[in-house]
LUMNULO-181136 format. One record per residue (C-alpha): residue in three letters; x, y, z. Coordinates in steps of 0.5 Angstrom, whole numbers, plus 500, padded with zeros to 3 digits. Last residue first. Example, Ala and Ser with C-alpha at 12.3 -4.5 7.8 and 13.67 -1.06 7.14 Angstrom:
REM residues 2
Ser527498514;Ala525491516;
END
This chain:
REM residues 431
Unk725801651;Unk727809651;Unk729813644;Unk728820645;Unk724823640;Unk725828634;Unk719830628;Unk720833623;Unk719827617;Unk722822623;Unk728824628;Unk731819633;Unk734822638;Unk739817642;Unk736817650;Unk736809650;Unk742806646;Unk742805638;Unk747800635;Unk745800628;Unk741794630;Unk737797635;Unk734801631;Unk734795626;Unk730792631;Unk726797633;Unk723799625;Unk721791624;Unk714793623;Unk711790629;Unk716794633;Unk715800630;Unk707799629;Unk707797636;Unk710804637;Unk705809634;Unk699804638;Unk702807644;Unk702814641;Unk695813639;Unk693811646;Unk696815649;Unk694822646;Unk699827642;Unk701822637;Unk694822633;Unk696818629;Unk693818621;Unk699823619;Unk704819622;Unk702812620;Unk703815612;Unk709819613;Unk712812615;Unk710808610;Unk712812605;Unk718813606;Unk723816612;Unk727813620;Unk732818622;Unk737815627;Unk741822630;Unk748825631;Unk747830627;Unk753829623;Unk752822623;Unk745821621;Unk745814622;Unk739810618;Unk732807617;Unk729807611;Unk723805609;Unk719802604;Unk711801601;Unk708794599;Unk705793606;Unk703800608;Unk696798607;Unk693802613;Unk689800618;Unk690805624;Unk684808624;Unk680801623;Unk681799629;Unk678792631;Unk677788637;Unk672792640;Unk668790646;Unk661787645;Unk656790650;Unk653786655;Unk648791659;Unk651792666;Unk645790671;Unk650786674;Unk646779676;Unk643777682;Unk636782681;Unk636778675;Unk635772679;Unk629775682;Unk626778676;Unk626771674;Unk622768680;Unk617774680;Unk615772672;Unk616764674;Unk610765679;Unk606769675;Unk606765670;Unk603759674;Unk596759671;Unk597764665;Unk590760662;Unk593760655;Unk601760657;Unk599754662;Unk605754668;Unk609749671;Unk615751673;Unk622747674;Unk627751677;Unk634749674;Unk639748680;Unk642741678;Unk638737682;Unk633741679;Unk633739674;Unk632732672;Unk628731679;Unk624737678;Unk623734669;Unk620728672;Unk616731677;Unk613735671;Unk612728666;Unk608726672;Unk608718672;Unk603713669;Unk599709674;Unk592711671;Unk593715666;Unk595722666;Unk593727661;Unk596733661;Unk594738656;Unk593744662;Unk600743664;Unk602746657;Unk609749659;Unk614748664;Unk617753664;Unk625752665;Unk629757668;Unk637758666;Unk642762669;Unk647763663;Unk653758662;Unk650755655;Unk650762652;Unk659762654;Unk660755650;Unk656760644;Unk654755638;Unk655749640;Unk653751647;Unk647754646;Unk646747641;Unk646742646;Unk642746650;Unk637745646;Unk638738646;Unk638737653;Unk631740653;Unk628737648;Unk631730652;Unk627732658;Unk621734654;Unk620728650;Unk617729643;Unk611727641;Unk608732639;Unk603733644;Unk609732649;Unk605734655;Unk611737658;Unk612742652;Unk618746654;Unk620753655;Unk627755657;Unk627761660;Unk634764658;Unk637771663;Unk642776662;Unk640777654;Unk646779650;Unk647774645;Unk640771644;Unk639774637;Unk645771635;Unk641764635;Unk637767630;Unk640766623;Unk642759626;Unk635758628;Unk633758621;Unk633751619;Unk640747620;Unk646752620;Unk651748624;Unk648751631;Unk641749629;Unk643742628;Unk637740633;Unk632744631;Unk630752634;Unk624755635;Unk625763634;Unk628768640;Unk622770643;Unk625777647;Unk624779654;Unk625786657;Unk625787664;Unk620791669;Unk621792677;Unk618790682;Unk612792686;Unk607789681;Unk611788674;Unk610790667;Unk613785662;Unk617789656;Unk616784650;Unk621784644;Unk620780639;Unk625775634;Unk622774627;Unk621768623;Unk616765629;Unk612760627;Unk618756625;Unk613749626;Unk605750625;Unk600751630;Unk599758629;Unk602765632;Unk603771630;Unk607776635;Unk604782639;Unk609784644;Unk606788650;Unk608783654;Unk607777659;Unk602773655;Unk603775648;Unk610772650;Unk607766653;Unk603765646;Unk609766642;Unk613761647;Unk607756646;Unk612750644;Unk611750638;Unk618751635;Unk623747641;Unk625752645;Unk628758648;Unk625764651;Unk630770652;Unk631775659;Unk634781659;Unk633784652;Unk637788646;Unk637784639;Unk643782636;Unk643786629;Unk649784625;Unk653788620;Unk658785616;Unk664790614;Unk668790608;Unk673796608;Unk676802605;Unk681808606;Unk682814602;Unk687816600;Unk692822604;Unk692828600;Unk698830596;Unk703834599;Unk706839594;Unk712841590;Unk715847586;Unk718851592;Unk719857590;Unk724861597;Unk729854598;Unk734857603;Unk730862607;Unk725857607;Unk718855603;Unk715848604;Unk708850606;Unk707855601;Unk707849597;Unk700846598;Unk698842605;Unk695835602;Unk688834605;Unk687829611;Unk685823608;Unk677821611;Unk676818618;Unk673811619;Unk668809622;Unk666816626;Unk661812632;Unk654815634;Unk650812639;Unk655810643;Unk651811650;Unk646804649;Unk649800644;Unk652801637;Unk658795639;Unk664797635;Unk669794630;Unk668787632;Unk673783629;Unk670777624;Unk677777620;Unk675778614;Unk669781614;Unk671787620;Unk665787624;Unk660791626;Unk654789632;Unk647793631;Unk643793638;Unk641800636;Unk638800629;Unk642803624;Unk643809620;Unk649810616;Unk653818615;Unk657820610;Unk661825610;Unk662831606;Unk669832603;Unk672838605;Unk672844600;Unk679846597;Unk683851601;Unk685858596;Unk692860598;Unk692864592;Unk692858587;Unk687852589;Unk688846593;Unk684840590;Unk677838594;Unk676833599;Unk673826596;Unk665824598;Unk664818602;Unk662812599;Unk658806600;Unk656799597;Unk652794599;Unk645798597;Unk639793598;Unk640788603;Unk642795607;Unk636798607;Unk633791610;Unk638791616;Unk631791621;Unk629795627;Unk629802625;Unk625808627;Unk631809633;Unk636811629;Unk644809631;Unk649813627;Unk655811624;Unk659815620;Unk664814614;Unk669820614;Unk669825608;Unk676827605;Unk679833608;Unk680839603;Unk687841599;Unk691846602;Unk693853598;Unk699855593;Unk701861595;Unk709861594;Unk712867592;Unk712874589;Unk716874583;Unk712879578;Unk710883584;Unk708890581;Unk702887577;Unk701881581;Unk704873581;Unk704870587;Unk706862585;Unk702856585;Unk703849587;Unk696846590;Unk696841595;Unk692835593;Unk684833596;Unk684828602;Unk680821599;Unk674820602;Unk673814606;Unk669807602;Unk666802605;Unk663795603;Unk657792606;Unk655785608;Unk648785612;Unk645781618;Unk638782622;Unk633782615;Unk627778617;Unk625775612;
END
């Protein structure tokens, strides 16, 4: 089975702790505090590899760690970091979060290599705290945990143009046709149990990519017979050539396969369905009219292309027609914006924190005329946020506002420009 999808769990390293320790020398029997830094956990990182095209490594092994940063040693000695872990895979490969289904990147063209999630920074060592007023500080940071998620990797294959249809309608042997592909090909239904790509050359135009997306059945959309584990496949593609058997060898009707199809694109994705559309009418050189029976082709252009769907005749075996279909898809891509389809983030997982269970306080300072804002929580989010860029700074207030801290802000009276102070940091309060 072609292997396009996997479930796998993620594990950072966690931050190494802080060290306590003090000086102690021949001569300095009460030196001060120099116990050293605990050493960064490892990240996971995602790497795009050329050499792969499948998930199959990741059907086999589910669970990945990143190693932990090393503790803080005496003599301001910093912990080792942890060495990040990095995963290959093929390009095309969407991530998602496993709950909620959110993309969290799209491994695509210019991203070929994504920090997933970072490792806990290491805890600083109590050299850190020393001051005039508390000159052996008997305390340390420890490192930030180590962070984890669940994730479902989907390959969705990166083409321009896809082929869809019924199985056996020929779509393998137009491939084999038009392309470099080299798909196996018998008369049995599902032929296809893996997607292929082809790159058609043209003359005097430019080339495309094109995919074989597998025979679907009606039901497909619902997960009936394996054109579910395959309708992703055709979620980046630009273009769809809807091959069809007009001769009806298998006693099918070629308009009502056609509606059925498309039924399904657009079970499964409304926005498919919506894609410029082309129908080949495959398998001409099959059709035996008798005497006064109508032309199944000039039944499909009078359902169609009323509707502005070209209808194609073509025979896949002896390419007649195939070059006219070939040049009139090129053209409607020349219509569309080259732009490759990627699928935006929805999904951050640096700013995933479990902070559900940890409190925090928010007060009036009268002496210093400040709200202080402290817990767990708290120090928590300032140590993985990036407060000096807008976008960390900006997702840093969401968290205020989504955690309630604005409104008891504003319940204690607070008025723009009052200072609010957090672990250190001081900031002028404006809505």
């Amino acid at each position: 089975m072609f292997a396009d999808r996997a479930r796998i769990y993620v594990k950072s390293g966690k931050g190494g702790d802080g060290h306590v320790s003090f000086r102690r020398e021949k001569y300095v029997p009460n030196g001060g505090p120099d116990g050293g830094d605990g050493g960064n956990g490892g990240s996971i990182i995602l790497e795009i590899d050329d050499g792969l095209n499948t998930l199959t490594d990741y059907r086999h092994v589910r669970k990945y760690r990143a190693q932990d940063g090393e503790n803080g040693n005496k003599r301001n000695c910093r912990g080792k970091n942890g060495e990040d872990l990095v995963l290959k895979v093929p390009e095309g490969t969407v991530i998602k979060e496993a709950e909620s289904g959110k993309v969290i990147t799209d491994m695509s063209g210019a991203n070929r290599r994504f920090v997933l999630i970072s490792g806990g920074r290491g805890g600083n060592g109590n050299q850190h705290y020393a001051t005039s007023t508390m000159q052996a500080p008997k305390y340390a940071q420890p490192g930030q945990p180590a962070r984890e998620l669940e994730l479902i990797l989907e390959l969705k294959v990166i083409a321009d143009v896809g082929l869809v249809g019924f199985p056996n309608v020929g779509k393998s042997t137009f491939l084999t046709q038009v392309s470099n592909a080299r798909p196996k090909i018998a008369n049995y239904h599902f032929t296809t149990l893996n997607p292929h790509l082809g790159v058609v050359d043209l003359q005097d135009a430019k080339g495309f990519v094109i995919a074989d997306i597998p025979g679907l059945i009606e039901g497909a959309s619902d997960g009936v017979g394996l054109g579910f584990e395959f309708l992703r496949h055709i979620e980046r593609t630009k273009v769809i050539i809807h091959i069809v058997d007009v001769a009806g060898t298998e006693g099918r009707d070629p308009i009502d396969d056609i509606y059925a199809i498309n039924k399904e694109l657009k079970t499964y994705n409304p926005d498919i369905a919506l894609r410029p559309q082309v129908i080949a009418a495959n398998k001409t050189d099959m059709i035996f009219a008798g005497e006064g029976s109508e032309d199944p082709v000039k039944k499909l252009k009078e359902e169609f292309e009323p509707k502005g769907i070209k209808v194609y005749p073509i025979s896949a075996i002896s390419k007649k027609g195939i070059r006219e279909l070939l040049y009139h898809v090129r053209n409607m891509l020349d219509q569309i914006d080259d732009k490759p389809i990627i699928f935006e983030q929805e999904f951050f997982p640096e700013y995933m924190i479990s902070t559900a269970d940890d409190p925090y306080t928010v007060i009036y300072d009268e002496q210093k005329s400040e709200y202080v804002i402290e817990g767990p929580r708290i120090e928590k989010m300032l140590g993985y946020t990036n407060l000096e860029s807008e976008k960390g700074f900006t997702f840093f207030q969401n968290f205020l506002k989504i955690n309630g801290i604005l409104d008891e802000l504003e319940a204690l009276g607070i008025q723009e420009g009052d200072t609010v102070r957090m672990y250190g940091l001081s900031f002028d309060y404006y809505k």
